[in-house]
C-alpha positions in Angstrom: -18.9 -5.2 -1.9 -15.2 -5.0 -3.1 -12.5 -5.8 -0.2 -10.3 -2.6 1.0 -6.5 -3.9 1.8 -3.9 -1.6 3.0 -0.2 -3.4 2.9 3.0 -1.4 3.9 6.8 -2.6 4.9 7.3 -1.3 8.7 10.4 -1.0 10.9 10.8 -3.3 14.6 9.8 0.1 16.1 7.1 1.2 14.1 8.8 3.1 11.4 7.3 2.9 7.6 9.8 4.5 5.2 9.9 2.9 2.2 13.4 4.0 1.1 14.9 2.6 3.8 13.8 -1.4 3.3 15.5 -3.3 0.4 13.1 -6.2 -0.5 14.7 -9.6 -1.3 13.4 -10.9 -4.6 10.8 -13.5 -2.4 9.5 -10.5 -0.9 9.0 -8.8 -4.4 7.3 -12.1 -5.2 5.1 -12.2 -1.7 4.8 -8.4 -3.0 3.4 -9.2 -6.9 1.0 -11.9 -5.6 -0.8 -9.5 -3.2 -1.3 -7.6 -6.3 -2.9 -10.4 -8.1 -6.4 -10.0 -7.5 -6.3 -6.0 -7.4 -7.7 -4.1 -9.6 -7.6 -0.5 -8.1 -4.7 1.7 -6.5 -6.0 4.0 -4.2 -3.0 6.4 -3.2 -1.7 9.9 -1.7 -0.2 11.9 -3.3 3.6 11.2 -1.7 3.4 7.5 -2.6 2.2 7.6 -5.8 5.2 10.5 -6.7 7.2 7.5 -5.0 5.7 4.2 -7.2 5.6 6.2 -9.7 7.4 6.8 -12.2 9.9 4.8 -11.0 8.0 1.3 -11.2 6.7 2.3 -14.8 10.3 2.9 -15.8 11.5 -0.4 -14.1 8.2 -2.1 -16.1 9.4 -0.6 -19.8 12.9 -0.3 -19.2 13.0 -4.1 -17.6 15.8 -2.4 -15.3 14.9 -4.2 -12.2 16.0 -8.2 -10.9 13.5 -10.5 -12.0 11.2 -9.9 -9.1 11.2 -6.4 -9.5 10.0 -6.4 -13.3 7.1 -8.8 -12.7 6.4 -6.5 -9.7 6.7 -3.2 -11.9 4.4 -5.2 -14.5 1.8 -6.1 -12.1 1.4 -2.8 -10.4 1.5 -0.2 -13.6 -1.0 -2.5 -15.3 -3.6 -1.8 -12.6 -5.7 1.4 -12.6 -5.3 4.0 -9.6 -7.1 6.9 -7.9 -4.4 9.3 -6.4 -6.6 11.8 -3.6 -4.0 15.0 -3.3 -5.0 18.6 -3.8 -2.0 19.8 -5.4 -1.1 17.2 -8.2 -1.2 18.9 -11.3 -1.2 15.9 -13.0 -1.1 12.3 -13.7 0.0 9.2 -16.4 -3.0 8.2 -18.5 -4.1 5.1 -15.6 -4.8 7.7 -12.9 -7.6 9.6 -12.0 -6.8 12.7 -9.6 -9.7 12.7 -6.6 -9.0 16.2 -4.8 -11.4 16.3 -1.6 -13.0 13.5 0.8 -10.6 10.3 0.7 -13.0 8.4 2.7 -16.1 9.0 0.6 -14.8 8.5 -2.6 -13.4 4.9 -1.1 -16.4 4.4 -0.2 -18.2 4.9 -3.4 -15.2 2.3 -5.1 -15.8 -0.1 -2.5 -19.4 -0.3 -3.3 -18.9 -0.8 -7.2 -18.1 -4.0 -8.9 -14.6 -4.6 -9.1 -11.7 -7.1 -7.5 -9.8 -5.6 -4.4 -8.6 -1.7 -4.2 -5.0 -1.6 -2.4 -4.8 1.7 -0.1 -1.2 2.7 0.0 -1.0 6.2 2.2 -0.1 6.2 5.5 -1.5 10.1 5.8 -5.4 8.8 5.0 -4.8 5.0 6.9 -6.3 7.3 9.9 -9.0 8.7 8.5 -10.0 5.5 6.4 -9.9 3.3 9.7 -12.3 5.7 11.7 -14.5 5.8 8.4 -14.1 1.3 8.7 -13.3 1.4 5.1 -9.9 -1.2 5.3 -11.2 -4.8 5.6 -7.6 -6.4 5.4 -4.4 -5.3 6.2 -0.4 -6.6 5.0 1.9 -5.7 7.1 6.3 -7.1 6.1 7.6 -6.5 9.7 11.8 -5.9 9.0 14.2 -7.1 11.8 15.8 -3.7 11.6 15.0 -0.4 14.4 15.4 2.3 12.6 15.0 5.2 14.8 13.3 7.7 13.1 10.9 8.2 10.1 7.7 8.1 9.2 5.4 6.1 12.0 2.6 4.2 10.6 0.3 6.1 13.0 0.8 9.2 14.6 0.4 9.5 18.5 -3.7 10.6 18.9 -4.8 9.8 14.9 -7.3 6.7 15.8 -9.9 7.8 17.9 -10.4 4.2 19.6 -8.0 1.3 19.3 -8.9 -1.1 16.4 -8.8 -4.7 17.3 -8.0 -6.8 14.3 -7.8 -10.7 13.6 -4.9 -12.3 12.6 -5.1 -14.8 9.4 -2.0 -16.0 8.5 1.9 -15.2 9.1 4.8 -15.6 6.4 8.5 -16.0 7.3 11.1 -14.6 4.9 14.6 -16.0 4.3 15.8 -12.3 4.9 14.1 -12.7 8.6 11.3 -10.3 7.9 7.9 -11.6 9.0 4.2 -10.6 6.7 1.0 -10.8 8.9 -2.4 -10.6 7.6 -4.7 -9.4 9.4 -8.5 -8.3 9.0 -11.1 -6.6 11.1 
């Protein structure tokens, strides 16, 4: 069975708004490596409108610093599901799921394959209860932010879920990653 990881950058107090944090280039790198043995994006709708196209721009154009062009590379090379019921459409490397996130996870977990990354913090809840992440990433910033997107809404997990820690990363910039898995 393929391994389900969810990774996403989160604020002191909980906050996970991509457009706020500015990843160093070792944090792109820390970033691209996670990617290395993934060959599946599962993603909502918002974050996929957010990767992409930006990242495929970054990957053709070369636009980016170093680390963000071998990130860009990395990530528009790999396949990716996106679950939303009002995408029209997609680039040519997506396949548009439109009903029952956790089942169709389910299904790609159960084929042959390397890891599938879950990016969407509006199906994390859903995809917990159903026990379909194995692993999760999390870059903690040393920045409160205030407001924003929480990773978890107050009343989304219907029991707490107790999770293992693995291994902790520090970052020049002061941010910490933690992996953790069920």
């Amino acid at each position: 069975m393929r391994t389900v990881t969810f990774a996403m950058n989160i604020s002191l107090d909980g906050y996970c708004d991509h457009t706020i944090f500015n990843p160093t280039e070792e944090l792109m790198d820390y970033y691209t490596a996670l990617m290395d043995d993934v060959d599946l994006l599962f993603y909502g709708r918002v974050m996929y409108q957010l990767m992409f196209p930006y990242w495929a721009d970054v990957a053709r154009d070369k636009s980016g610093t170093p680390g963000e062009n071998r990130f860009a590379e990395r990530l528009t090379a790999i396949d990716r599901i996106v679950v939303s019921r009002s995408l029209q459409s997609a680039d040519e490397k997506a396949r548009i799921v439109r009903k029952d996130p956790a089942g169709e996870l389910l299904k790609l977990k159960q084929l042959p394959g390397e890891r599938i990354s879950v990016d969407s913090v509006i199906m994390l809840p859903e995809l917990i209860t159903a026990n379909l992440i194995d692993e999760f990433y999390f870059v903690v910033h040393p920045v409160i932010m205030g407001n924003g997107r929480h990773l978890l809404d107050v009343g989304s997990l219907q029991q707490k879920l107790n999770l293992k820690l693995i291994d902790t990363r520090h970052f020049d910039s002061g941010s910490v990653a933690i992996h953790l898995q069920q």
